[in-house]
N, C-alpha and C positions, 0 to 999 in steps of 0.2 A: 230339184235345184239345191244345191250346196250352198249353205249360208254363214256368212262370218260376220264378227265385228269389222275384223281386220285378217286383210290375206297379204304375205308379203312373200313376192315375188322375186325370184331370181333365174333372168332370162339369161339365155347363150349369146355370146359374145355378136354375133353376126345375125339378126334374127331370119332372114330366110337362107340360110346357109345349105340348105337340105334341095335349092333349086337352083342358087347362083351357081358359079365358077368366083373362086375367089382363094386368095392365096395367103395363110398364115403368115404374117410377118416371124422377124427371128427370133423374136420373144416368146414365141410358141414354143419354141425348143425347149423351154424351160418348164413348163405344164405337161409334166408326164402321166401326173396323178390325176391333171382335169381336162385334158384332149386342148385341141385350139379351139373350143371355145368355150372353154375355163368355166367348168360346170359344178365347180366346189365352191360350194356356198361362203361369205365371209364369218365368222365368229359370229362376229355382232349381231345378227341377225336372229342367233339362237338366245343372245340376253334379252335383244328388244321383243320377242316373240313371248320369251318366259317373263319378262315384266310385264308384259298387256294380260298373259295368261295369268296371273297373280292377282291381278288387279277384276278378275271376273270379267275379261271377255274372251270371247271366242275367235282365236286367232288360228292360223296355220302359212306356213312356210311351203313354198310351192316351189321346189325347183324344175321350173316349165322345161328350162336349158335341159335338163337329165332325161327327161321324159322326152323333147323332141330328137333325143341324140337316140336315145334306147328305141323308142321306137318309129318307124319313117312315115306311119299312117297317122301319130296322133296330129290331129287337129285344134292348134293353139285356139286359134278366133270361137270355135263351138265351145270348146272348154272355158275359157273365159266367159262367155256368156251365159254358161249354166252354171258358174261359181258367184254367186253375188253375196258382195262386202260392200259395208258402209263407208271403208280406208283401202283403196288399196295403193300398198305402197311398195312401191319399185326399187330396188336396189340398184345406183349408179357408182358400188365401191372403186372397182379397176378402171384404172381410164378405156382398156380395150371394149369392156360392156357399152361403151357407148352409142352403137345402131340398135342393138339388142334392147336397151333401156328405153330410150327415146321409141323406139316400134311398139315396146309392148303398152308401155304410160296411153301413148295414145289408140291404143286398141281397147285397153279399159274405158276410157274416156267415152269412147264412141257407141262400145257397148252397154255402158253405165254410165249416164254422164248426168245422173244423180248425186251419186257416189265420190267421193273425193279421192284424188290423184293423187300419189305424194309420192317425191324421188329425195332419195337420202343416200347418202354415203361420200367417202371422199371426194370424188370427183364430182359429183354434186354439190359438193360444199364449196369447192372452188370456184365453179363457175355457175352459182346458185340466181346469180342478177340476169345472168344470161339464160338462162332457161325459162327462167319465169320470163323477160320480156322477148324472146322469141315462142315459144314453145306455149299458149293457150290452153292445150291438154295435159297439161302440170298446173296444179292447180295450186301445190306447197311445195317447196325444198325443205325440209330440215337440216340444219349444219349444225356441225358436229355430233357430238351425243345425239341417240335416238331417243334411247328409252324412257323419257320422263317428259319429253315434248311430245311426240307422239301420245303416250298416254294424256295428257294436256289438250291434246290437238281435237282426239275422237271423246271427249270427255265434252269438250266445249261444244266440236260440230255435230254433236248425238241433240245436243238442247238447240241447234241453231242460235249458239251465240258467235260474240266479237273473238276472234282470234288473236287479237292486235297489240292483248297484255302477254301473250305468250311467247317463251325466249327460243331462239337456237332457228327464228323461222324467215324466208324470204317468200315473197307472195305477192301478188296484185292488189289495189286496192282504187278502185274508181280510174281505172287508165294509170296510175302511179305505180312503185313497187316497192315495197315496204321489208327492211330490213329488221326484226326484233333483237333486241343484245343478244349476245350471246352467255349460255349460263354459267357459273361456276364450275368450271372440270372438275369429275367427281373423285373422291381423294382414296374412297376406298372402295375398290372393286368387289367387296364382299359380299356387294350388296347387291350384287347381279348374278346369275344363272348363267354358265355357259354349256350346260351339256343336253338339255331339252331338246335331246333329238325324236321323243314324242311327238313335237310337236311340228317335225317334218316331214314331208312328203317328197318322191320316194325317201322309203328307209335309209336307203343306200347313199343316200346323198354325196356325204361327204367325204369319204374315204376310198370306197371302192364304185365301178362301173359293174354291170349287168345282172343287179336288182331289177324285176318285174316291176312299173311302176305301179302304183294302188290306184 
């Protein structure tokens, strides 16, 4: 079994897209470089990856979308349950990821539901109140910035403490739902990593299609 701190995921736009009948909206049109279901991971994801990895733990970047696209046998659910993280955190950036996100969150959940949930990204950040009180298998939203609440997040829940001083976070808390500030936007981006493509899986992620996946 493959083991992380932290595994952050990036699902295909549609998660059983490889069984349905289902039709690309016209927005598709514009996704040359990542097919319809938008398998090019966001930036961010390579900073928050190399900021967890900096900070000494063992993170990796799983674009599950690339691997279900490349090949028609892998099996997400077995994979995911022979990958165990203490965080794993879902990426919900493009509004269209949204069956793909919500499918995969709670496939973590159900297979690890030790393990903490957490969906991050724009569209997450928007409708961060709504997720956490529909959605039980989300267990944090991070809004806005990642990388320093996340590191915060898996810092605090590694001790089994309070989360509740920590910024940028929507979450449950006794049936309620508990909004934290939000941080200070960071001023200088110098201070993040964006080319840690070490630190993803397939190679090929971001740029080109038909990389073997590892």
């Amino acid at each position: 079994m493959r083991r992380f701190d932290a595994l952050l995921i990036h699902q295909p736009a549609v998660y059983d897209f490889r069984k349905i009948v289902h039709f690309p909206g016209p927005f598709s049109q514009f996704s040359i470089h990542t097919t319809a279901q938008y398998i090019q991971i966001p930036q961010g994801m390579l900073s928050i990856a190399d900021y967890l990895d900096r900070h000494g733990y063992k993170v990796l970047i799983d674009n599950v979308g690339e691997r279900m696209l490349i090949d028609p046998s892998f099996d997400l659910e077995s994979y995911i349950k022979q990958s165990h993280a203490t965080v794993y955190a879902v990426g919900w950036h493009r509004y269209i990821h949204g069956h793909g996100a919500l499918e995969v969150a709670r496939m973590c959940k159900n297979l690890h539901p030790d393990s903490l949930v957490v969906l991050g990204g724009l569209t997450a950040t928007i409708f961060s109140r709504e997720i956490i009180q529909k959605y039980d298998f989300v267990d944090v939203v991070i809004r806005g910035e990642a990388e320093k609440p996340l590191l915060k997040l898996l810092e605090i829940y590694e001790r089994r403490g309070s989360i509740a001083a920590l910024l940028n976070l929507t979450f449950r808390d006794d049936g309620r739902i508990v909004e934290t500030p939000l941080m200070k936007p960071s001023e200088n981006l110098d201070e993040f990593e964006f080319t840690r493509i070490d630190l993803l899986e397939p190679k090929g992620s971001i740029y080109t299609l038909g990389t073997t996946p590892t």
